[in-house]
mmCIF file as Biopython writes it, N, C-alpha, C and O atoms, coordinates in Angstrom:
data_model
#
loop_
_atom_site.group_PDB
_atom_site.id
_atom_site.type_symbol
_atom_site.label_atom_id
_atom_site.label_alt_id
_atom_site.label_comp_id
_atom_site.label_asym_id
_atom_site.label_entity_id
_atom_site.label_seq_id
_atom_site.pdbx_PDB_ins_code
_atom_site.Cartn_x
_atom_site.Cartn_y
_atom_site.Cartn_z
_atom_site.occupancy
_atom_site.B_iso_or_equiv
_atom_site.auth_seq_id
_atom_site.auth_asym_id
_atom_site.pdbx_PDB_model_num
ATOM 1   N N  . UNK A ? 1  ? 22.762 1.091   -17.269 1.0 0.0 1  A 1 
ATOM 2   C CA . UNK A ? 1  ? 24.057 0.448   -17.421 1.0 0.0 1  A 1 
ATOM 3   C C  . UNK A ? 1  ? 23.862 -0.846  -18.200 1.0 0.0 1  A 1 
ATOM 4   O O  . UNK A ? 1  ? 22.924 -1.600  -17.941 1.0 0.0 1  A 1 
ATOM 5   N N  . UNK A ? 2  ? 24.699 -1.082  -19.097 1.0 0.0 2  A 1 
ATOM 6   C CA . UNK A ? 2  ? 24.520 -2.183  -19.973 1.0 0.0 2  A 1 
ATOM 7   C C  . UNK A ? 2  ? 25.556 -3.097  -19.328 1.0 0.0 2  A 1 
ATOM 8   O O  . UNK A ? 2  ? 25.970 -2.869  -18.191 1.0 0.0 2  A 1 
ATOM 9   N N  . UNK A ? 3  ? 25.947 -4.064  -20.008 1.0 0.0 3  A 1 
ATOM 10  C CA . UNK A ? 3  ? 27.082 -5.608  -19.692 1.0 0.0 3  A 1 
ATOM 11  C C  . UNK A ? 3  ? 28.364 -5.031  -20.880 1.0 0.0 3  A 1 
ATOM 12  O O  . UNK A ? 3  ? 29.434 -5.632  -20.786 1.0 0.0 3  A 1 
ATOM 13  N N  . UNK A ? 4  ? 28.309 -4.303  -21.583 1.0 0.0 4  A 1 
ATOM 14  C CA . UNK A ? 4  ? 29.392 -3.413  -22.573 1.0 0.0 4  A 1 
ATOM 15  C C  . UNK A ? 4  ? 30.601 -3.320  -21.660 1.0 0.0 4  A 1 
ATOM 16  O O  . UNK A ? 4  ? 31.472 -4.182  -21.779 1.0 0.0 4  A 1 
ATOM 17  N N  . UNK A ? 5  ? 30.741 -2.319  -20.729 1.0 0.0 5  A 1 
ATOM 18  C CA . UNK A ? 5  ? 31.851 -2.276  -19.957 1.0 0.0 5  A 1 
ATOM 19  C C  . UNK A ? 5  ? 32.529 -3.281  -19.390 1.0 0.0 5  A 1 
ATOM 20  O O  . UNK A ? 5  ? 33.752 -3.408  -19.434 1.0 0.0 5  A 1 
ATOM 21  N N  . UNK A ? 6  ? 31.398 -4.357  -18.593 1.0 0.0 6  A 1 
ATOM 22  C CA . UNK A ? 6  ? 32.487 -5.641  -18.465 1.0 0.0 6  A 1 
ATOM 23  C C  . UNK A ? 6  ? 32.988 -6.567  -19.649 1.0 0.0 6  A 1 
ATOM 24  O O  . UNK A ? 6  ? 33.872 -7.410  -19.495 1.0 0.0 6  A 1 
ATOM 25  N N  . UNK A ? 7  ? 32.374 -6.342  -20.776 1.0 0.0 7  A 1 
ATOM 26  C CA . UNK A ? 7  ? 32.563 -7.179  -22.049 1.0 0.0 7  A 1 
ATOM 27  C C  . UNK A ? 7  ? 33.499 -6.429  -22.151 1.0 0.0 7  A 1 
ATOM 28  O O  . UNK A ? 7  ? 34.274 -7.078  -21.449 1.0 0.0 7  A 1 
ATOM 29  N N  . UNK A ? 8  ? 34.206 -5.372  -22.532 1.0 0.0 8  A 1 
ATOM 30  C CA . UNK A ? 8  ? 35.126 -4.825  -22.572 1.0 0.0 8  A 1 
ATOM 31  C C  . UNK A ? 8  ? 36.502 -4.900  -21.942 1.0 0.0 8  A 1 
ATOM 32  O O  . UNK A ? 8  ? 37.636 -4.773  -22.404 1.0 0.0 8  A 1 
ATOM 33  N N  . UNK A ? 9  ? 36.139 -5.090  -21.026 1.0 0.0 9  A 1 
ATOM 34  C CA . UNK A ? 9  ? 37.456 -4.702  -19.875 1.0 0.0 9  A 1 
ATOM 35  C C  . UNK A ? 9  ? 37.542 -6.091  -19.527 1.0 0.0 9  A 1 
ATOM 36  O O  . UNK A ? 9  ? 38.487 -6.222  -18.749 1.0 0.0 9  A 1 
ATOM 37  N N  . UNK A ? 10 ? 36.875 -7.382  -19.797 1.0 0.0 10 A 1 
ATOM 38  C CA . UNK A ? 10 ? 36.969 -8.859  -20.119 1.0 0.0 10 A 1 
ATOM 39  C C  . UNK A ? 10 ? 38.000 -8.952  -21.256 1.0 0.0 10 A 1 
ATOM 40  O O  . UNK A ? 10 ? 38.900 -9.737  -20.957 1.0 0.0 10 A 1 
ATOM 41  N N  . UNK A ? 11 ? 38.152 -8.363  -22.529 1.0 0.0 11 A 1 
ATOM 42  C CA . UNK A ? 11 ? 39.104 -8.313  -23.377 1.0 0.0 11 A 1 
ATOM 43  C C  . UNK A ? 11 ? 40.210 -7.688  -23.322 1.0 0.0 11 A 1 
ATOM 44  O O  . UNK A ? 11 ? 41.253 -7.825  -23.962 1.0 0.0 11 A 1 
ATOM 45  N N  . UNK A ? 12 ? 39.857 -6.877  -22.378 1.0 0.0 12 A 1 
ATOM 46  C CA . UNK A ? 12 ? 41.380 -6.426  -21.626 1.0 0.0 12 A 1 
ATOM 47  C C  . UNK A ? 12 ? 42.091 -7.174  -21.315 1.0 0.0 12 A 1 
ATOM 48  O O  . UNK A ? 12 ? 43.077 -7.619  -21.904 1.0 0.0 12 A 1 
ATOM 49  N N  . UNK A ? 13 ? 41.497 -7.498  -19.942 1.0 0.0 13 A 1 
ATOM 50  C CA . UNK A ? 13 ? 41.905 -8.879  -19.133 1.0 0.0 13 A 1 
ATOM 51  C C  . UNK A ? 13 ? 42.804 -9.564  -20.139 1.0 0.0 13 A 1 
ATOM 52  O O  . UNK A ? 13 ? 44.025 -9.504  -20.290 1.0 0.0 13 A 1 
ATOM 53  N N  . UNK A ? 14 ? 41.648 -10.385 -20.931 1.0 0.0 14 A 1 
ATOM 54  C CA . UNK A ? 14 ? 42.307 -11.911 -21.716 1.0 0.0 14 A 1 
ATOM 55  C C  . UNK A ? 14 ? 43.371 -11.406 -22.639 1.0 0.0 14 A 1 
ATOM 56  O O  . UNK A ? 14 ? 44.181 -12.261 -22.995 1.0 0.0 14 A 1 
ATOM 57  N N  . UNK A ? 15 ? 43.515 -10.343 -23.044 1.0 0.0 15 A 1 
ATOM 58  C CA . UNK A ? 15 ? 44.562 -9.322  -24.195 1.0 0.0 15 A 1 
ATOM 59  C C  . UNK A ? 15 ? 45.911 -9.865  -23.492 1.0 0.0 15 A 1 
ATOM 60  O O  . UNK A ? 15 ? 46.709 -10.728 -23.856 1.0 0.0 15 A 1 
ATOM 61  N N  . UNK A ? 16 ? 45.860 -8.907  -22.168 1.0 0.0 16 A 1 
ATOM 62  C CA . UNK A ? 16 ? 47.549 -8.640  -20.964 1.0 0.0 16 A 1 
ATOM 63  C C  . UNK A ? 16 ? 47.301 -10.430 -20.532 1.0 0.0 16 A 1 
ATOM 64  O O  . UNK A ? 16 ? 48.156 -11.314 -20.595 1.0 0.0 16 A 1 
ATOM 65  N N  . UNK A ? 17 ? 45.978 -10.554 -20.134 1.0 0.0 17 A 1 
ATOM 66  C CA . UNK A ? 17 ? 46.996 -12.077 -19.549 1.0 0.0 17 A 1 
ATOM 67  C C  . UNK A ? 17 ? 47.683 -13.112 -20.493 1.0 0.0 17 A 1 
ATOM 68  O O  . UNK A ? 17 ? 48.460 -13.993 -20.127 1.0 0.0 17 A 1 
ATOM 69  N N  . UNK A ? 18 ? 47.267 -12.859 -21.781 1.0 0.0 18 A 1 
ATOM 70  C CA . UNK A ? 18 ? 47.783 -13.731 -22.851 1.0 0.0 18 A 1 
ATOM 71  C C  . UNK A ? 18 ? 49.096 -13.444 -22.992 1.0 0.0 18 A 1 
ATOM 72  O O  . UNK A ? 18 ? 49.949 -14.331 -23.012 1.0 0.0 18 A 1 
ATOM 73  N N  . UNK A ? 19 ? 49.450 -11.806 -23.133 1.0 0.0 19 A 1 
ATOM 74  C CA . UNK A ? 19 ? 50.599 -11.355 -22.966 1.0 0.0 19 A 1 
ATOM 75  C C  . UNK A ? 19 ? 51.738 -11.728 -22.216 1.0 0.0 19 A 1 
ATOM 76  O O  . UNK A ? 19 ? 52.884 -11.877 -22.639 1.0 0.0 19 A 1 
ATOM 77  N N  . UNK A ? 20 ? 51.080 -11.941 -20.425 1.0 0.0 20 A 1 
ATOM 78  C CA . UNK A ? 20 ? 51.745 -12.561 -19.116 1.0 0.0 20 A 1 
ATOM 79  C C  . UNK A ? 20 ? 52.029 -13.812 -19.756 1.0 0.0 20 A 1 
ATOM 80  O O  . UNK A ? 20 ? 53.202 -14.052 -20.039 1.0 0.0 20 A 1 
ATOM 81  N N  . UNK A ? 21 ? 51.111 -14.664 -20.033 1.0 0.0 21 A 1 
ATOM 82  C CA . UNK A ? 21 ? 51.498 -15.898 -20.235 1.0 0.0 21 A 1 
ATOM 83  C C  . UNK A ? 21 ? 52.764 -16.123 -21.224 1.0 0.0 21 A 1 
ATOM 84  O O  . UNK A ? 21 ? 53.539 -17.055 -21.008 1.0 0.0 21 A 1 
ATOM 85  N N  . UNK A ? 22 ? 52.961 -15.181 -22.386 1.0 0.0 22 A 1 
ATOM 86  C CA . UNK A ? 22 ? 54.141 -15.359 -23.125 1.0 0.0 22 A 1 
ATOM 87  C C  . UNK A ? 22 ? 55.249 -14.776 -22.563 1.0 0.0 22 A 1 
ATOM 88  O O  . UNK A ? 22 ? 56.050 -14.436 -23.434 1.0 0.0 22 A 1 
ATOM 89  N N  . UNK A ? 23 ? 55.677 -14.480 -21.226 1.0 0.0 23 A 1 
ATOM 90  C CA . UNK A ? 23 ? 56.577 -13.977 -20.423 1.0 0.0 23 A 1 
ATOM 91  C C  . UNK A ? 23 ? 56.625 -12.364 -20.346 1.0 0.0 23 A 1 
ATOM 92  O O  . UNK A ? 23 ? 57.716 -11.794 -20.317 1.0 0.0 23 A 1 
ATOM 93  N N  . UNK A ? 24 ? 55.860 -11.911 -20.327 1.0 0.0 24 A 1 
ATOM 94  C CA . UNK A ? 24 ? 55.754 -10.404 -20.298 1.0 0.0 24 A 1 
ATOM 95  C C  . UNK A ? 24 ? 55.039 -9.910  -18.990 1.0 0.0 24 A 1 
ATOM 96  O O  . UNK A ? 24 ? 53.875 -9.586  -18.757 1.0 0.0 24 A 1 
ATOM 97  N N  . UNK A ? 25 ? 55.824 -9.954  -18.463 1.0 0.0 25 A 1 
ATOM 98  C CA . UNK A ? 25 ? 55.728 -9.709  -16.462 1.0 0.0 25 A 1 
ATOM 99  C C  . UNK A ? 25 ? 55.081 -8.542  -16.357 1.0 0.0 25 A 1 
ATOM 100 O O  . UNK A ? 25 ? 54.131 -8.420  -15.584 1.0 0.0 25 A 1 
ATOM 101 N N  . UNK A ? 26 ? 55.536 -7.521  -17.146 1.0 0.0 26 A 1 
ATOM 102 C CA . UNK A ? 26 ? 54.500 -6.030  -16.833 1.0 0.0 26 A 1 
ATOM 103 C C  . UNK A ? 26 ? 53.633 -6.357  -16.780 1.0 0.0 26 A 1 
ATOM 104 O O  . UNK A ? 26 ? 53.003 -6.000  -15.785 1.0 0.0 26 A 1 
ATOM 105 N N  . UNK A ? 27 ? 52.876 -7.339  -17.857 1.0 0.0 27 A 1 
ATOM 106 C CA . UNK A ? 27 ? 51.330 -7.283  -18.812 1.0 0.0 27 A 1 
ATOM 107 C C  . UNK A ? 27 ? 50.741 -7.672  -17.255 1.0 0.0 27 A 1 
ATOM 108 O O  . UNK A ? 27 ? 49.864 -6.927  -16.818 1.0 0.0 27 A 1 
ATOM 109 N N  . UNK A ? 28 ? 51.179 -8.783  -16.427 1.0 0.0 28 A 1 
ATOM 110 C CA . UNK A ? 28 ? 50.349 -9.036  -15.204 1.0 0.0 28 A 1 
ATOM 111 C C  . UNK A ? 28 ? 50.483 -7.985  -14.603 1.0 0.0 28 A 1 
ATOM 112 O O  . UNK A ? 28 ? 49.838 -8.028  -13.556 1.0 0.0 28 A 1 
ATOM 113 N N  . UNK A ? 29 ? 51.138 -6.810  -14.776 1.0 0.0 29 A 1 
ATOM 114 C CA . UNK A ? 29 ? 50.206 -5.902  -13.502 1.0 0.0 29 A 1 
ATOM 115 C C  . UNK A ? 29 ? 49.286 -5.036  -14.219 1.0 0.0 29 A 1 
ATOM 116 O O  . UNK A ? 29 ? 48.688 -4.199  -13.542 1.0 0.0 29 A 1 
ATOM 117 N N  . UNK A ? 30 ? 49.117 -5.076  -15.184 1.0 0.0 30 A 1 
ATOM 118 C CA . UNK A ? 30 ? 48.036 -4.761  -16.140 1.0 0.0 30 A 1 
ATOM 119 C C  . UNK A ? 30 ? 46.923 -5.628  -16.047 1.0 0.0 30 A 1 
ATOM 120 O O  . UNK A ? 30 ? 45.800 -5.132  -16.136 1.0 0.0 30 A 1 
ATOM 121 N N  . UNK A ? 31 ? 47.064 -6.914  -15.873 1.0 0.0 31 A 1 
ATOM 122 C CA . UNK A ? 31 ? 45.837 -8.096  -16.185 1.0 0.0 31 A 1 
ATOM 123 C C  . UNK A ? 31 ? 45.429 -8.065  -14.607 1.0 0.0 31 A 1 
ATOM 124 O O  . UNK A ? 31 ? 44.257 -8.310  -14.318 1.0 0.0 31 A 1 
ATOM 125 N N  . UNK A ? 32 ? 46.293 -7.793  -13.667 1.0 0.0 32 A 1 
ATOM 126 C CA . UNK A ? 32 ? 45.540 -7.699  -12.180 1.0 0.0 32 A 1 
ATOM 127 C C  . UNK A ? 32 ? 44.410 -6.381  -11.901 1.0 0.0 32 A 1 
ATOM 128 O O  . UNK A ? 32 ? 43.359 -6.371  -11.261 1.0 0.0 32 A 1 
ATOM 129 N N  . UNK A ? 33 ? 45.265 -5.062  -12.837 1.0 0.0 33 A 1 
ATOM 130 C CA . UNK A ? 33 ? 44.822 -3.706  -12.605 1.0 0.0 33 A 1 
ATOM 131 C C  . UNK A ? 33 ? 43.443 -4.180  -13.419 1.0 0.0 33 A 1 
ATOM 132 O O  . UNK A ? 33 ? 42.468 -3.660  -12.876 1.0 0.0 33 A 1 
ATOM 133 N N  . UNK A ? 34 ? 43.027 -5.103  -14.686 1.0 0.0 34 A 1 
ATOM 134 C CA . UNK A ? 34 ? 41.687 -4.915  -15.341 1.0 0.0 34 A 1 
ATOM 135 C C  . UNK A ? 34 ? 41.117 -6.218  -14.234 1.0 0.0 34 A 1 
ATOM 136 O O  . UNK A ? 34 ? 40.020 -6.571  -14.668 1.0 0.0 34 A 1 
ATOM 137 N N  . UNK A ? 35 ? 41.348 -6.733  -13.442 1.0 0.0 35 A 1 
ATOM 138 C CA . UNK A ? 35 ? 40.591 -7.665  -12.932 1.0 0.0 35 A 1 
ATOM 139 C C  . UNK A ? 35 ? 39.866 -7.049  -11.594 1.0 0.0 35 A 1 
ATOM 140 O O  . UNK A ? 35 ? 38.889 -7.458  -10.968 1.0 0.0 35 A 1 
ATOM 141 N N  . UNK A ? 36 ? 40.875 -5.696  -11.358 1.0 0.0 36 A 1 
ATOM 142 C CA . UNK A ? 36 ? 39.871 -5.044  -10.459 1.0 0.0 36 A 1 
ATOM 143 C C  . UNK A ? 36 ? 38.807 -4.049  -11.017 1.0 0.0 36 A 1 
ATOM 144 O O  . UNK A ? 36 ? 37.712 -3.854  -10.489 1.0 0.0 36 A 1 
ATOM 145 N N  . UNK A ? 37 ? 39.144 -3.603  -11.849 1.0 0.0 37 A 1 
ATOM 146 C CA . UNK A ? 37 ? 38.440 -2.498  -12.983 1.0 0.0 37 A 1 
ATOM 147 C C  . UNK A ? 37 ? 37.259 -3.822  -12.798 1.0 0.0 37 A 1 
ATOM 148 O O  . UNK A ? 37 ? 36.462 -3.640  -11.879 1.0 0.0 37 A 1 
ATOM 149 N N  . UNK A ? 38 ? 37.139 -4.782  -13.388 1.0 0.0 38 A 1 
ATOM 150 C CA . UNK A ? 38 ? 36.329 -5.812  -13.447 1.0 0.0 38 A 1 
ATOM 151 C C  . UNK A ? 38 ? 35.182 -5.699  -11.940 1.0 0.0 38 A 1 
ATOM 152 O O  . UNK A ? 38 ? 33.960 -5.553  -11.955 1.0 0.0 38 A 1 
ATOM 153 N N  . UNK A ? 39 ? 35.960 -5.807  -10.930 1.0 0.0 39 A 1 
ATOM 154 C CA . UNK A ? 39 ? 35.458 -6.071  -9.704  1.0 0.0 39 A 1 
ATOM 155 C C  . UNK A ? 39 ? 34.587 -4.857  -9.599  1.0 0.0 39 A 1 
ATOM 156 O O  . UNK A ? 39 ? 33.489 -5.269  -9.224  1.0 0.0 39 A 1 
ATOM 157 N N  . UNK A ? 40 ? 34.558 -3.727  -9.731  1.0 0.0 40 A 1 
ATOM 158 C CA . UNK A ? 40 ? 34.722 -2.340  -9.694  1.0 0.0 40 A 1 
ATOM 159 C C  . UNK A ? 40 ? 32.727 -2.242  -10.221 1.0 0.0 40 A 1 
ATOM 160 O O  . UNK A ? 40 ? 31.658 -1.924  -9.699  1.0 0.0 40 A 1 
ATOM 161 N N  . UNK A ? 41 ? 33.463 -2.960  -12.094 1.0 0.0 41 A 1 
ATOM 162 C CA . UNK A ? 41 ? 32.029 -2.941  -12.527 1.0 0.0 41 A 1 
ATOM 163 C C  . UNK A ? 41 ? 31.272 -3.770  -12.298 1.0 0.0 41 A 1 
ATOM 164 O O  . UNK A ? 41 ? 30.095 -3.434  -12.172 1.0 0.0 41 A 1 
ATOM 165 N N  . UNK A ? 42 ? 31.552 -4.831  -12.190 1.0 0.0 42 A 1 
ATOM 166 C CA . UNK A ? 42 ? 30.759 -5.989  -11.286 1.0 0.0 42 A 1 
ATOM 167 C C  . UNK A ? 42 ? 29.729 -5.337  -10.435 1.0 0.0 42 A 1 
ATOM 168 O O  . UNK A ? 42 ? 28.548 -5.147  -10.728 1.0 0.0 42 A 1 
ATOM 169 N N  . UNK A ? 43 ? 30.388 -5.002  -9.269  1.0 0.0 43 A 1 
ATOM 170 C CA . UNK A ? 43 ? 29.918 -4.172  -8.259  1.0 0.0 43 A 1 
ATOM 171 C C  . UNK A ? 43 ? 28.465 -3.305  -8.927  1.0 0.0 43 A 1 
ATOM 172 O O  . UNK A ? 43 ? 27.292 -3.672  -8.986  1.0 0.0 43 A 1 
ATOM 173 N N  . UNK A ? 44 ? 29.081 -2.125  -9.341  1.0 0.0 44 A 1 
ATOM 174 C CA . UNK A ? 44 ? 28.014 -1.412  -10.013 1.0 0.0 44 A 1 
ATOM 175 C C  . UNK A ? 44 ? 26.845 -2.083  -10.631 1.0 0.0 44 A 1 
ATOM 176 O O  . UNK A ? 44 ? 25.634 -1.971  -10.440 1.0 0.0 44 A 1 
ATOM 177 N N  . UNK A ? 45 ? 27.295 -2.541  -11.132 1.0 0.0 45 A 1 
ATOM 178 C CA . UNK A ? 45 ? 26.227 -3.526  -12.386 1.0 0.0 45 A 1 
ATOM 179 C C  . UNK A ? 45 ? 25.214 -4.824  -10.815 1.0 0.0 45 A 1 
ATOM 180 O O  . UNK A ? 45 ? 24.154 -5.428  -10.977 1.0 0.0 45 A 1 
ATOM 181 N N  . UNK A ? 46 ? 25.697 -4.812  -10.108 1.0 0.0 46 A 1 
ATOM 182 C CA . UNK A ? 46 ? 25.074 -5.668  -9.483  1.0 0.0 46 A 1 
ATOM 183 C C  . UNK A ? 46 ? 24.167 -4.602  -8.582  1.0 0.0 46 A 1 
ATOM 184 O O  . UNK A ? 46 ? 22.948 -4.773  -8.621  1.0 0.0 46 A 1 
ATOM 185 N N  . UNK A ? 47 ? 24.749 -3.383  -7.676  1.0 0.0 47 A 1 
ATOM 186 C CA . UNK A ? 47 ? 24.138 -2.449  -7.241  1.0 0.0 47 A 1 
ATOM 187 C C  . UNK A ? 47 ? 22.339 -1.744  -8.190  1.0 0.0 47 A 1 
ATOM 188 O O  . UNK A ? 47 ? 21.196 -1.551  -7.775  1.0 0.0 47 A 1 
ATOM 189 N N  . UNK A ? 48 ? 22.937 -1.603  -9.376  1.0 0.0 48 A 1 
ATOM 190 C CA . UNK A ? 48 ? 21.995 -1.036  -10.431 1.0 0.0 48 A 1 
ATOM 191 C C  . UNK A ? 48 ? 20.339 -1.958  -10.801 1.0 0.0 48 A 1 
ATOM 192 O O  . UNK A ? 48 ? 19.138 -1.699  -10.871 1.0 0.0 48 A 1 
ATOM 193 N N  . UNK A ? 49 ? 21.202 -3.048  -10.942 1.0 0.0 49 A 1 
ATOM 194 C CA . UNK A ? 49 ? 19.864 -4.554  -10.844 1.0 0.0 49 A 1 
ATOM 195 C C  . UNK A ? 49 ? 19.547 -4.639  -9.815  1.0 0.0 49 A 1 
ATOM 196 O O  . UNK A ? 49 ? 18.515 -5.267  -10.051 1.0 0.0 49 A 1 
ATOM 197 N N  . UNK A ? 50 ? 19.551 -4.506  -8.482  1.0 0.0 50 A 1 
ATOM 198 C CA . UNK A ? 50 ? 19.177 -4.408  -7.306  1.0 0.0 50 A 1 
ATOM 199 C C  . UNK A ? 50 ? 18.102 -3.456  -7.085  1.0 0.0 50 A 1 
ATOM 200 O O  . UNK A ? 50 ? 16.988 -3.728  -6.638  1.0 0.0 50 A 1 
ATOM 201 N N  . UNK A ? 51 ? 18.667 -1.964  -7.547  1.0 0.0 51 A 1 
ATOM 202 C CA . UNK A ? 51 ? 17.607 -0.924  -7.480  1.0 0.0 51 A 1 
ATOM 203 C C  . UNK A ? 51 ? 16.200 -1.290  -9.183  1.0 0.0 51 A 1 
ATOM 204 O O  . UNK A ? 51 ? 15.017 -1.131  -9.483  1.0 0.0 51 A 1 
ATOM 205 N N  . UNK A ? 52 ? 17.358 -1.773  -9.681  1.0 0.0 52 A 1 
ATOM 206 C CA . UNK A ? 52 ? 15.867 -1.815  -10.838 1.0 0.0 52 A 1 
ATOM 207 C C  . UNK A ? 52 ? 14.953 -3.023  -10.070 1.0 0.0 52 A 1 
ATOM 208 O O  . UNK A ? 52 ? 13.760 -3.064  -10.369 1.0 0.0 52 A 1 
ATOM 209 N N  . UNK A ? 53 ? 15.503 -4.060  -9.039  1.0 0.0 53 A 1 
ATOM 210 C CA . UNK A ? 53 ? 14.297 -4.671  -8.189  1.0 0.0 53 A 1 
ATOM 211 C C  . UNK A ? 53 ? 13.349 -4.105  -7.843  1.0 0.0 53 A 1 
ATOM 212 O O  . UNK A ? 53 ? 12.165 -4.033  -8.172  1.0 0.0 53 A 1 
ATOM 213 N N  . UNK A ? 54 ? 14.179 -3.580  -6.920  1.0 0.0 54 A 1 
ATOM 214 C CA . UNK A ? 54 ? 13.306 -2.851  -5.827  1.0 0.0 54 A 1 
ATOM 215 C C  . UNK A ? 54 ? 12.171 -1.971  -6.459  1.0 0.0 54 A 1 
ATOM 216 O O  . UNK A ? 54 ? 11.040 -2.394  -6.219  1.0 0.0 54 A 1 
ATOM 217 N N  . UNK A ? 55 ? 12.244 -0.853  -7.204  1.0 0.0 55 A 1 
ATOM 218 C CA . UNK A ? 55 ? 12.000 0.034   -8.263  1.0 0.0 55 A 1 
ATOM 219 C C  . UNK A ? 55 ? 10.289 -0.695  -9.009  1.0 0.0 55 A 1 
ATOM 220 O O  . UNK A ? 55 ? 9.758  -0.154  -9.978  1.0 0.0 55 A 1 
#
């Protein structure tokens, strides 16, 4: 697993919340939905470096 997917879905994020910020109310449930996508890969990516410890 590379850092690609959260670099990615980081430009998501900042895309819709820029959006929210110019009054576009949907875009925040879009910028909440990539902040868990975020959490999601976080997760993984932290699980994966753990086993490449151990390993």
């Amino acid at each position: 697993m590379s850092l690609q997917p959260l670099l990615d879905e980081i430009e998501v994020l900042k895309a819709e919340y820029e959006k929210f910020e110019r009054g576009n109310k949907s875009a925040g449930t879009r910028a909440r939905k990539s902040l868990q996508n975020i959490k999601k890969v976080c997760q993984d990516l932290r699980i994966k470096i753990q086993e490449d410890k151990k390993a």
